[in-house]
C-alpha atoms as a printed R data frame, in Angstrom:
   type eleno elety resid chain resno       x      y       z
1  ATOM     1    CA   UNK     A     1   0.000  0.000   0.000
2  ATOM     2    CA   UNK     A     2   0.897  3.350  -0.745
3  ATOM     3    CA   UNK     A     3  -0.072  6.768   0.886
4  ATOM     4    CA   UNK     A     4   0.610 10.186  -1.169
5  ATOM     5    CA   UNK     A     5  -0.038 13.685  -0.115
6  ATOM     6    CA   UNK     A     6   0.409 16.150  -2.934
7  ATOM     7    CA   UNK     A     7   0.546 19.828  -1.775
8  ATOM     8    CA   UNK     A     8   0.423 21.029  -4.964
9  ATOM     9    CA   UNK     A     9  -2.584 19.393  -6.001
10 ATOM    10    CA   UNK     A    10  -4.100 19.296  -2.484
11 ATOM    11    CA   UNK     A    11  -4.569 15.461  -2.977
12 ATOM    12    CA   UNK     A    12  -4.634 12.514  -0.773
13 ATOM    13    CA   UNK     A    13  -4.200  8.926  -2.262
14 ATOM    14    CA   UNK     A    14  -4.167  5.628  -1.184
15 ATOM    15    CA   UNK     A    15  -2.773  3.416  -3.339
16 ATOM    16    CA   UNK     A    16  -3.549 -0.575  -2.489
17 ATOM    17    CA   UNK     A    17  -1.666 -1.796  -5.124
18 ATOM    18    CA   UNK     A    18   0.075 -1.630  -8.113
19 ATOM    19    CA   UNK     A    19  -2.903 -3.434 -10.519
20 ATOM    20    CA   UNK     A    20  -3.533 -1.536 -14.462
21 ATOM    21    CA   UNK     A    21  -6.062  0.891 -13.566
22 ATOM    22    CA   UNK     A    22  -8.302  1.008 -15.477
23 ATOM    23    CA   UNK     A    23 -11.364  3.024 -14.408
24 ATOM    24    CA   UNK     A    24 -11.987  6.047 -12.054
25 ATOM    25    CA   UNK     A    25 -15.467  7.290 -10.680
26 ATOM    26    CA   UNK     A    26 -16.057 10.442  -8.895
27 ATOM    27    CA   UNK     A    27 -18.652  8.183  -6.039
28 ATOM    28    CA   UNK     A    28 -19.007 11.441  -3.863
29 ATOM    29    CA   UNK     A    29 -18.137 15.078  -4.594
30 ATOM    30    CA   UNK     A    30 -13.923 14.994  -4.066
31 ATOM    31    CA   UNK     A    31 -13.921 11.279  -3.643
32 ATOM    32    CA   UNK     A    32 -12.419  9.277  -6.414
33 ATOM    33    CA   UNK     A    33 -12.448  5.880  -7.015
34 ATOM    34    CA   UNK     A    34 -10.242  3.651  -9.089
35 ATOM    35    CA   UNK     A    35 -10.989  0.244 -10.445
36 ATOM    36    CA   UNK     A    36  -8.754 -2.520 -11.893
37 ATOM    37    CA   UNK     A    37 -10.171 -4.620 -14.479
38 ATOM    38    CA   UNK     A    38 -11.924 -7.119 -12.078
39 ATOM    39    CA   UNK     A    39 -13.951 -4.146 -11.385
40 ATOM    40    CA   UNK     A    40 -11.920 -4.156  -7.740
41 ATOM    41    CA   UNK     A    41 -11.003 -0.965  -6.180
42 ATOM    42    CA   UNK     A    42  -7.242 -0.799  -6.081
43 ATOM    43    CA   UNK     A    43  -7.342  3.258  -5.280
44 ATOM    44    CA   UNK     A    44  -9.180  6.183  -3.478
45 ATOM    45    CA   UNK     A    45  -8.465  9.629  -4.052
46 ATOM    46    CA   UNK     A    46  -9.657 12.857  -1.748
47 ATOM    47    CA   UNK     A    47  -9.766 16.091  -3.685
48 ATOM    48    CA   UNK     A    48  -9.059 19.222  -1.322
49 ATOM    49    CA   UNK     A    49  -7.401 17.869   1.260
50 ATOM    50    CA   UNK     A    50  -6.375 21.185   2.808
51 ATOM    51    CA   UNK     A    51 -10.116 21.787   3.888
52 ATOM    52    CA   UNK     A    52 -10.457 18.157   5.707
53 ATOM    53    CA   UNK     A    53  -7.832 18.402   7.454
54 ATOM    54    CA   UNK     A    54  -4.779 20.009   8.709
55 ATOM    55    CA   UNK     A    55  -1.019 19.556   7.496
56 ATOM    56    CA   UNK     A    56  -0.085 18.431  10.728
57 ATOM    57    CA   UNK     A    57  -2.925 15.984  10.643
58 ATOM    58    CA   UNK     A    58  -1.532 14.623   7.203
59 ATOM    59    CA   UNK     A    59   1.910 14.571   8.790
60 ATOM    60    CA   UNK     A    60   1.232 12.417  11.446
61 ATOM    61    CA   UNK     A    61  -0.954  9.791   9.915
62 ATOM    62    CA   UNK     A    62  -1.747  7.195  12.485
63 ATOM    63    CA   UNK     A    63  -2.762  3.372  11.044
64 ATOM    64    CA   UNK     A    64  -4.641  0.793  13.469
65 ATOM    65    CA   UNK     A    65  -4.504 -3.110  13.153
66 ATOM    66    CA   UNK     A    66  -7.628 -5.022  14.336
């Protein structure tokens, strides 16, 4: 998995793996989906970070393990 914060853009992405992409859907306003071609989603982008949350916020990132 990969985890990239563009300033420039002001874009989050997780990135589950490194599958041909080969579809993307907008599913809510600034929430991006993309789809390999099992129709699986292998990547989620947030548009506009900077107004969900803060930069220390995105440079802290904490993960949890159930």
């Amino acid at each position: 998995m990969k985890i990239t914060v563009d300033k420039e853009s002001d874009t989050l992405y997780f990135r589950l793996d490194e599958t041909k992409i080969v579809e993307s859907e907008e599913v809510r306003p600034g929430v991006i989906l993309d789809f390999d071609e099992d129709d699986r989603v292998v990547g989620v982008e947030f548009l506009n970070i900077s107004s969900r949350a803060t930069e220390e916020e995105l440079s802290t990132m904490q993960f949890q393990s159930a």
